[in-house]
N, C-alpha and C positions, 0 to 999 in steps of 0.2 A: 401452181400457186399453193404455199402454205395455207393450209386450212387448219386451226387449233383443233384442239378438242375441250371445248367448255362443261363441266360439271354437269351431271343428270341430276336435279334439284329433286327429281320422284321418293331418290333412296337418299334423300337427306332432308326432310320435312320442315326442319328447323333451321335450316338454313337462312344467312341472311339476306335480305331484300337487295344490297348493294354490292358492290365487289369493286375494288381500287386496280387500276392497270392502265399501264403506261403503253402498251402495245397496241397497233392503231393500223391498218390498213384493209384494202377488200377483203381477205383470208379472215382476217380476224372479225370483219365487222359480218359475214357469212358464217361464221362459227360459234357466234353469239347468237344470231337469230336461229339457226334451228336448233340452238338448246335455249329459246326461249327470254333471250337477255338481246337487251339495246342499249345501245349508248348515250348518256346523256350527262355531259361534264356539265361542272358547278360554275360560278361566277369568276373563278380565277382558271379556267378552263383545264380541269384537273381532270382525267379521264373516269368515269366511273360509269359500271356494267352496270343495269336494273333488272332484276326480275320480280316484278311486285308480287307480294302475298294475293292480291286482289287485283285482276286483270280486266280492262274495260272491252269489250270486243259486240261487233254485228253480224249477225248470219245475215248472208246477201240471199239465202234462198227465203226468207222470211220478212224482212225488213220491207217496213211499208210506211213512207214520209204522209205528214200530213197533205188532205186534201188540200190545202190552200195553195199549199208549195205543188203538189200532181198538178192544180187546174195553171200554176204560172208557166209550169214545163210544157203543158200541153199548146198552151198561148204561144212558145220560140220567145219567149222575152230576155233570153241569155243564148248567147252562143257558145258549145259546151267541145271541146277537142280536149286527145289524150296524146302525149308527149311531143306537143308543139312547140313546147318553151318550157322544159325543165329546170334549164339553168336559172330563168325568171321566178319562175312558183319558187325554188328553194333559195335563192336569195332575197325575195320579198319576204318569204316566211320567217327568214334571219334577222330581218330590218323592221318591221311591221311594230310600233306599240301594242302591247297587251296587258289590258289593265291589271293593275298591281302587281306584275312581274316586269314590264322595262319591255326592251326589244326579245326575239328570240336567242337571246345570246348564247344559249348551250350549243346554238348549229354557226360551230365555229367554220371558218377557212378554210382547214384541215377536213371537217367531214365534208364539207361541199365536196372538196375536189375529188373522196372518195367515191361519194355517190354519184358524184357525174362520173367516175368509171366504170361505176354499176349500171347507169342508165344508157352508157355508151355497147355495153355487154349485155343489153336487153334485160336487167334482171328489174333495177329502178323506172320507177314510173311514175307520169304526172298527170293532174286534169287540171285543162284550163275553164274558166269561165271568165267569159267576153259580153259586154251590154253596148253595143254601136262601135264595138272594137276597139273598147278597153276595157283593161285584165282588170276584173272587179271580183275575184275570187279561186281560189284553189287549193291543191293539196298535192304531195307526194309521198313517195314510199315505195315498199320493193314488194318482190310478189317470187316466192319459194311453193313451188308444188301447188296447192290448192287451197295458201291463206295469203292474204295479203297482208302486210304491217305500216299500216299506217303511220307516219312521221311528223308532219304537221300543217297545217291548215291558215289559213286568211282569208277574210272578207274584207273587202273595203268599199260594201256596201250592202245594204241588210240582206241575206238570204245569201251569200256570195259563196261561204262554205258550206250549205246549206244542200246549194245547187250541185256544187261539186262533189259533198259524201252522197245525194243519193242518185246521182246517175252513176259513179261510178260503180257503187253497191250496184245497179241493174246490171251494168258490164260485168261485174263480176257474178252474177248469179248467171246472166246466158253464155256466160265462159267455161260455169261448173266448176266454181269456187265453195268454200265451204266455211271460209271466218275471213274474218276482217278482223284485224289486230286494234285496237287505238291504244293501247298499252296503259293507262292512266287516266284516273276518272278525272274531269273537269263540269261542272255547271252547263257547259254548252254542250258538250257530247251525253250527258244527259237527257237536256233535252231532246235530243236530234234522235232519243231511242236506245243508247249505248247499254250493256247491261253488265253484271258483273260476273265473271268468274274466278271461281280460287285457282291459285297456283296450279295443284298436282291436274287438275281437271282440265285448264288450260295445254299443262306440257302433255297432256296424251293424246286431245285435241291435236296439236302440236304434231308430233309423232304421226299422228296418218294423216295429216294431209300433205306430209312430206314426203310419203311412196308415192303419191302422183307426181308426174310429169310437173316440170315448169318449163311453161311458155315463154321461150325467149323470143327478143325481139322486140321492132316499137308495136304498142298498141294503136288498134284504128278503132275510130267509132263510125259504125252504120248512119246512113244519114237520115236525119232527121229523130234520131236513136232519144235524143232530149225527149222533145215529144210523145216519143212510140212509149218509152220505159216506162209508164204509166199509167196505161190506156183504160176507157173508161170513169168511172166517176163523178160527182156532182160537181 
């Protein structure tokens, strides 16, 4: 598989935040994330690479959800699995209303069926959240070495993605992860703890936690892991 070689943004500071390209498949879309850029075409579905000046990301070894949201986890009031329904999480997350921007229409066709070749190759990955055994929340994204990169998110009912960034952040802190990508500040990843980093600080970030290993293959969650991920608390 062609793997490009995408620009080290470190020895060019000033570089710009976006980058135009028509080229599009696993190789490329893996060439892009470990120098730091993702994909995210416009409304007339024009391909364009991001690498923001200002990057939104979570340490899973630190990240710690509100107690309200700890004491629901600990209740089982969601049933929480990891790539039982991939192909669902990213196509709800395509369809889903999001106020003042429309549906997720940047996660065209085209990238679905990429990322289901990634998720097929163990590299992409989902969580689902379930409440009486309906999909009332989730996320997906891929996971290179020792960061994850988050892609995007739904609730379809209060706490839905909620549920889903913080058990996954558990999974990935007793995996021996090291960042969570969310790539872009939003209002809600804010609240949820997101913080910022600049570019150059990011891509060196970047850079070591890609000498570690990536875990291929599906992900499993330990049982009752909702719960455990936790433990303690008022």
């Amino acid at each position: 598989m062609f793997v490009p070689e995408f620009p080290d943004l470190r020895i060019e500071p000033d570089a710009p935040q976006v980058f135009l390209g028509e080229e599009l498949d696993t190789g490329w879309l893996l060439g892009a994330y470990r120098r730091g850029f993702f994909p995210w075409p416009d409304e007339d579905e024009d391909l364009n690479w991001w690498c923001p000046f200002e990057r939104m990301v979570f340490s899973p070894q630190t990240y710690n959800p509100a107690r309200r949201l700890q004491r629901a986890l600990r209740q089982g009031q969601w049933q929480v699995s990891l790539d039982r329904s991939f192909q669902e999480i990213m196509q709800t997350c395509a369809s889903i209303p999001r106020p003042g921007h429309g549906e997720g229409t940047w996660i065209t066709s085209k990238l679905q069926g990429y990322y289901q070749e990634l998720h097929e190759q163990g590299i992409a990955h989902s969580v689902e959240v379930r409440r009486d055994g309906h999909l009332v929340g989730g996320l997906y994204g891929l996971s290179l070495g020792s960061i994850f990169f988050g892609e995007s998110m739904f609730s379809r009912e209060p706490n839905g993605s909620k549920v889903a960034l913080s058990v996954l952040l558990a999974h990935l802190r007793e995996a021996g992860f090291d960042l969570f990508d969310a790539q872009v500040e939003n209002s809600h990843l804010v609240s949820l703890g997101g913080e910022f980093m600049g570019r150059i600080a990011f891509l060196d970030r970047l850079e070591a936690c890609l000498q570690k290993e990536t875990r291929l293959g599906p992900w499993e969650m330990k049982p009752d892991f909702a719960q455990l991920a936790y433990p303690g608390g008022s």
